[in-house]
C-alpha positions as CSV (number, residue, x, y, z in Angstrom):
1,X,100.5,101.2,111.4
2,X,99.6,97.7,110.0
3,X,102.0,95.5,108.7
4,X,100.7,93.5,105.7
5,X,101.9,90.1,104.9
6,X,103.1,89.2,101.1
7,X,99.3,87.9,100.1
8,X,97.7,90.8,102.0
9,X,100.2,93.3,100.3
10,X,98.4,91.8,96.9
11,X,95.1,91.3,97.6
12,X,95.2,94.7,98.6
13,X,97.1,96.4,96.1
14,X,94.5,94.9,93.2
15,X,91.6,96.6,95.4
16,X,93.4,99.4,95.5
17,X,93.6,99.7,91.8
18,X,89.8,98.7,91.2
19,X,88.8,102.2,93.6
20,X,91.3,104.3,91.7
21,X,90.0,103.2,88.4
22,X,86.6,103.4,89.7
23,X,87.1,107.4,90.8
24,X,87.5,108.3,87.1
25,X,84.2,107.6,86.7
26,X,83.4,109.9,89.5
27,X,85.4,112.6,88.4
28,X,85.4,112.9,84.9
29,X,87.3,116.5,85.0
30,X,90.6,115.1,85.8
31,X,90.9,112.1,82.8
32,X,91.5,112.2,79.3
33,X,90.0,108.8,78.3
34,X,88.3,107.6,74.7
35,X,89.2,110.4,73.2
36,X,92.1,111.6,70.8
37,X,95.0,111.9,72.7
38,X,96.9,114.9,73.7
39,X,100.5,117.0,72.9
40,X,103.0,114.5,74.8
41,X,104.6,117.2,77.7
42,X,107.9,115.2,77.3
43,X,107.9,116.0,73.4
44,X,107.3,119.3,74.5
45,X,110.5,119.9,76.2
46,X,112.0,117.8,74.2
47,X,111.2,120.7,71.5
48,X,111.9,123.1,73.4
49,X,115.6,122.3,74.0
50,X,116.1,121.6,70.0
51,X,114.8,125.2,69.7
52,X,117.3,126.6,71.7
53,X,120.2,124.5,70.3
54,X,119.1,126.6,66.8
55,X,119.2,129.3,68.7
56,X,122.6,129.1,70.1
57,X,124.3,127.0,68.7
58,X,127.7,126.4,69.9
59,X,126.4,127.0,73.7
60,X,124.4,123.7,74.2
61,X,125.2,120.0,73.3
62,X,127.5,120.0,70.5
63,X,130.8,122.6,71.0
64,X,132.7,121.8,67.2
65,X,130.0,123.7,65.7
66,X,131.7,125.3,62.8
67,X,131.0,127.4,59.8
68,X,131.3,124.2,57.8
69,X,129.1,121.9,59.8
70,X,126.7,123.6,61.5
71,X,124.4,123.8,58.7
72,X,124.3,119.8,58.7
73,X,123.5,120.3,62.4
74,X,120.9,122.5,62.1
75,X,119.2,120.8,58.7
76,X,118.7,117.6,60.8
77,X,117.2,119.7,64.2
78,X,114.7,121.3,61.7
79,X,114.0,118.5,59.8
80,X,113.5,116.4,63.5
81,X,111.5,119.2,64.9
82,X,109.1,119.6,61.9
83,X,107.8,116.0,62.3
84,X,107.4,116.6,66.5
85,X,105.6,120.3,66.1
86,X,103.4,118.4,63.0
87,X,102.0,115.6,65.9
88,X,102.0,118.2,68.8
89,X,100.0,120.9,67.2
90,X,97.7,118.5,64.9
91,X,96.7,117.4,69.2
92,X,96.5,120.6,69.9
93,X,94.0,121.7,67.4
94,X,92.3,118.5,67.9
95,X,91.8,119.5,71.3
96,X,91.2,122.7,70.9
97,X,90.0,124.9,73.7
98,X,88.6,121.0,75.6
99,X,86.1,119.8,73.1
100,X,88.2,116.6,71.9
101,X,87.1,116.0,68.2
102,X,86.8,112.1,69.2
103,X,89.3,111.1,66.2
104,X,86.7,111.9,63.9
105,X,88.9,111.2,60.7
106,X,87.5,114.4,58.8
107,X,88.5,116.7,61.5
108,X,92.1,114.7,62.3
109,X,92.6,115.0,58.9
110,X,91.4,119.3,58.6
111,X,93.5,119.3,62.3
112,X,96.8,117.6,60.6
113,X,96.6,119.9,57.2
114,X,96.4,123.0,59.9
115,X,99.3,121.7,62.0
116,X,101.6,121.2,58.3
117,X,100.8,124.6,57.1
118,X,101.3,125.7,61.0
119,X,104.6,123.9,62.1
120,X,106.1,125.4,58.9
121,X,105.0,129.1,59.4
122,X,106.7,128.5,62.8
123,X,109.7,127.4,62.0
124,X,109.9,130.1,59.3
125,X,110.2,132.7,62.1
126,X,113.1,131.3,63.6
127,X,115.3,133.7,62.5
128,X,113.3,136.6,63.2
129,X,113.1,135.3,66.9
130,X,117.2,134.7,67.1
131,X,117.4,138.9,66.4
132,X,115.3,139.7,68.9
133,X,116.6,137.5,71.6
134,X,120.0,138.3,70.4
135,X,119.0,142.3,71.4
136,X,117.9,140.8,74.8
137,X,121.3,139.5,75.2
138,X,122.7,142.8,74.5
139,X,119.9,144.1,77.4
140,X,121.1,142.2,79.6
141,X,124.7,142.7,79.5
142,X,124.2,146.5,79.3
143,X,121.7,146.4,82.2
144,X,123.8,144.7,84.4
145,X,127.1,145.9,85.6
146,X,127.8,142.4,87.4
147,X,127.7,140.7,84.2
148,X,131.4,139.8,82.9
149,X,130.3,138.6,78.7
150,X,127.4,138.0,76.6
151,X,128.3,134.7,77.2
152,X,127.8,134.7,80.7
153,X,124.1,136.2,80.1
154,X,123.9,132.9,77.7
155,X,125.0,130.0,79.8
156,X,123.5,131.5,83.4
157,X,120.5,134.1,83.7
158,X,117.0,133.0,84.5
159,X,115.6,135.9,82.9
160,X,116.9,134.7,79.0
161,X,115.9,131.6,80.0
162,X,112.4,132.3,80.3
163,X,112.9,135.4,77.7
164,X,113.8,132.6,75.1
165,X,111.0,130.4,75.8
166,X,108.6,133.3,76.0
167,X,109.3,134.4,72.4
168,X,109.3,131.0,71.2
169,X,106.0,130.7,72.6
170,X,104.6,133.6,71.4
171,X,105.3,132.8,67.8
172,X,103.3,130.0,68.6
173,X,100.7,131.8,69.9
174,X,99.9,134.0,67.1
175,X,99.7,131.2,65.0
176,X,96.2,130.5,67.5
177,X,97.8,127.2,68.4
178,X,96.1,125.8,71.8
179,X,97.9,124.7,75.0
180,X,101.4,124.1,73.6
181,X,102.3,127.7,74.1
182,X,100.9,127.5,77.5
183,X,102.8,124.3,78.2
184,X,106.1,125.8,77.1
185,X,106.3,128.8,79.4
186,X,104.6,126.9,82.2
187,X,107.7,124.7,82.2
188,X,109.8,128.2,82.0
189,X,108.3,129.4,84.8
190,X,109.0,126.2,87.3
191,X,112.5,126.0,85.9
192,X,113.4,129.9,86.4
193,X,110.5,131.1,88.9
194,X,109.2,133.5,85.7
195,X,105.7,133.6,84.8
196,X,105.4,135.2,81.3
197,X,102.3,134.7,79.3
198,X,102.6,134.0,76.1
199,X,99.8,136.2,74.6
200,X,102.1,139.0,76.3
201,X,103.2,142.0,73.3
202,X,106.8,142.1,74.2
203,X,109.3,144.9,72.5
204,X,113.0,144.1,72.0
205,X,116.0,144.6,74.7
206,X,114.3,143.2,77.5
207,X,115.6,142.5,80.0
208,X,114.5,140.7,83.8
209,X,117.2,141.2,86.4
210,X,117.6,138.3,88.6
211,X,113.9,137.2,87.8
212,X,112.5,135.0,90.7
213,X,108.9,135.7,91.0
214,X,108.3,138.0,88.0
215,X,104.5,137.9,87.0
216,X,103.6,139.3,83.5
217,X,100.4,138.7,82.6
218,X,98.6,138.0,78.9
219,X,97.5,141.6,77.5
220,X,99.9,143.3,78.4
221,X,101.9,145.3,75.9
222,X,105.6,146.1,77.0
223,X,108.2,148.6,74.4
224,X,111.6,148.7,73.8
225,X,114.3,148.4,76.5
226,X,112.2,147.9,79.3
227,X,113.9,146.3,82.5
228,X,112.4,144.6,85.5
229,X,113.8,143.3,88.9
230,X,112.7,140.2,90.9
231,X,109.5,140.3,92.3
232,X,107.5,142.5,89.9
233,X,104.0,142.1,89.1
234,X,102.3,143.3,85.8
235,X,98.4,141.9,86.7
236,X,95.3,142.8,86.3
237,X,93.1,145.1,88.5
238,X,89.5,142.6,88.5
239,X,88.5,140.1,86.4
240,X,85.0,140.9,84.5
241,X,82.2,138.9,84.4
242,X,79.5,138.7,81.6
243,X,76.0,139.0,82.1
244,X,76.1,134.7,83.0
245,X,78.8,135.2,85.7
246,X,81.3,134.2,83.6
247,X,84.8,135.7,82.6
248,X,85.0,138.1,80.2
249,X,88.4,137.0,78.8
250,X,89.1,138.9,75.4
251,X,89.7,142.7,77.4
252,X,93.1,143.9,78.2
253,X,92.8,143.7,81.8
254,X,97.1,144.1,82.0
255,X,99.7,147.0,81.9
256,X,100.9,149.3,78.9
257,X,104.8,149.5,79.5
258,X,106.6,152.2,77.5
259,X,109.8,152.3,76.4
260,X,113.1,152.7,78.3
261,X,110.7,152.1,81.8
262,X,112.6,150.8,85.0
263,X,110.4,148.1,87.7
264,X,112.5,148.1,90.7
265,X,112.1,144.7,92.9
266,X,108.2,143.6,94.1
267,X,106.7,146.5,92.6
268,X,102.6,145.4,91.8
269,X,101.1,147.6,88.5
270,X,97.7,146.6,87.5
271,X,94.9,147.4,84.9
272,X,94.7,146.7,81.1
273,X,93.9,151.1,81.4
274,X,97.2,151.7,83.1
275,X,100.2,153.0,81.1
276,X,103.9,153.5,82.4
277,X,105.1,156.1,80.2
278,X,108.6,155.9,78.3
279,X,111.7,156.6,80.5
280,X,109.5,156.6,83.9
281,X,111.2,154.3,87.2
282,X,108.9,152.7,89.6
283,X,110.6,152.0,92.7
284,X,110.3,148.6,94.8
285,X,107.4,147.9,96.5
286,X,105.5,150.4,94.6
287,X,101.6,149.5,94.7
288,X,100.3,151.3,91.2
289,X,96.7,151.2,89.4
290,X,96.3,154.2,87.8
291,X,99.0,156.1,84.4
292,X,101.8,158.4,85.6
293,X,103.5,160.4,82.8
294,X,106.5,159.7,80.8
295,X,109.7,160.7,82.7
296,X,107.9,160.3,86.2
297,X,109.7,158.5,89.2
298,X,107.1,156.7,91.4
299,X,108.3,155.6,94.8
300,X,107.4,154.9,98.4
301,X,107.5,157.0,101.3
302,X,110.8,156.6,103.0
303,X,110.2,153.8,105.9
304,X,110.7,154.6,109.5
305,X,112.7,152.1,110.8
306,X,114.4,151.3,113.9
307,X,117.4,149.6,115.5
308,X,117.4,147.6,118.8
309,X,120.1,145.4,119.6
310,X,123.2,145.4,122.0
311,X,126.0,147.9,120.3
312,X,123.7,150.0,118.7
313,X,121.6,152.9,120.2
314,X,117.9,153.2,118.9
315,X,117.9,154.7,115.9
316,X,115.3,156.5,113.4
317,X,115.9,156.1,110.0
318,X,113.5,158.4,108.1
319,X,116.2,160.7,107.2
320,X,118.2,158.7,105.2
321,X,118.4,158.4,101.7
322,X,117.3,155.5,99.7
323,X,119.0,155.5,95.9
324,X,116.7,153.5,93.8
């Protein structure tokens, strides 16, 4: 390897910069340049962990929350995140789906009137969003016999981690604002290792058990007390394309959950036409693209395995009894 001198290091550390700057001309895909600019992703988490201080408080920052205070605590959060959702989803709608209105002033201005009415209507669903995650609590403390308090669900699992961020998102998503709610459970999903879309229909008492590689995909509609283990998959069976080649993207091409269903570990379910019906376990490793009935059990055939090794004779073990 070569081993620039001081002048060197410079002269080619400025040529350096002229080629980089140079390869955005090149590939204009990969910059946002001259035009309005985008939702800030620091803001976004930023918002994202005011959220959940409304939503519980007393776990988070601040621990003399009180009866007394707290509403002083929560005016100033609101009052704080009204102004940051106001910028981020003004840039959002600016943006739109990629056409950048170029900070035309008349659509800025129609963008930041949306965003107002927006940011409040989203706010204004806080509280409906704190009783529904507070049932997924209550999921998750009844579905797991390792778990010692609600607070413990709280403070530690994954799943109500991405769970809160999910519904949050959501909200935002019915409101048809672009890429923040995209943003939002992106970052859920590389902090907890749970990929939930946000256009996902998502019943109360959920709960995801451990959580690491969970997949649930856009359309798909999950009901009441449902309950999934690491690895499971809810994707869709092929992707459409129109009479152009494109992707049809406006079918449900992901799973109908029931209520009360079961998804043992790395099961795969696919199709916007398949439907788990209420009170029906799938068992790990389960590969399904078709309905079963409610109350059905789906699982494997019992694997034939077998033991080598020094203190054990060879053994078959397709007689023994997997309890799923």
């Amino acid at each position: 390897m070569r081993i620039f001198n001081f002048p060197e290091q410079k002269s080619y550390i400025s040529s350096l910069t002229d080629r980089i700057v140079e390869s955005y001309l090149e590939t204009k895909l990969t910059h946002h340049l001259d035009h309005c600019p985008l939702p800030n992703y620091g803001t976004v988490i930023n918002v994202i962990e005011d959220l959940k201080e409304i939503i519980y408080p007393g776990y988070r920052h601040l621990d003399r929350l009180n009866s007394s205070n707290v509403g002083y605590h929560v005016g100033y959060l609101v009052d704080r995140l009204h102004d940051q959702i106001c910028t981020l989803f003004e840039r959002a709608i600016c943006h739109g789906d990629g056409n950048s209105c170029d900070c035309d002033p008349e659509k800025t201005q129609e963008a930041y009137n949306q965003a107002s009415h927006k940011a409040v209507a989203f706010l204004g669903e806080i509280p409906n969003i704190r009783r529904r995650l507070s049932t997924d609590v209550e999921a998750s403390y009844s579905g797991d016999p390792a778990c010692k308090s609600k607070d413990e669900v709280i403070f530690c699992y994954p799943g109500l981690e991405a769970v809160t961020v999910y519904r949050l998102a959501h909200a935002m998503y019915l409101l048809n604002i672009p890429l923040i709610p995209r943003m939002m459970t992106e970052w859920a999903h590389a902090k907890t290792g749970i990929d939930i879309h946000p256009g996902a229909d998502i019943g109360e008492y959920f709960f995801i058990d451990h959580g690491t590689g969970v997949v649930i995909g856009a359309t798909c509609k999950i009901g009441k007390w449902v309950k999934l283990y690491q690895g499971v998959t809810l994707g869709a069976l092929s992707f459409p394309k129109d009479e152009t080649g494109n992707l049809v993207r406006t079918t449900k091409r992901h799973p109908t959950l029931e209520d009360n269903v079961v998804i043992y570990a790395n099961a795969t379910i696919l199709g916007g036409e398949t439907v788990i019906g209420h009170d029906s376990v799938i068992g790990s490793n389960v590969w399904l693209t078709y309905s079963v009935a409610p109350n059905t059990t789906v699982t494997i055939e019992k694997p034939n395995l077998k033991l080598r090794g020094t203190g054990f004779r060879e053994t078959n073990l397709e007689d023994i009894t997997f309890d799923i």
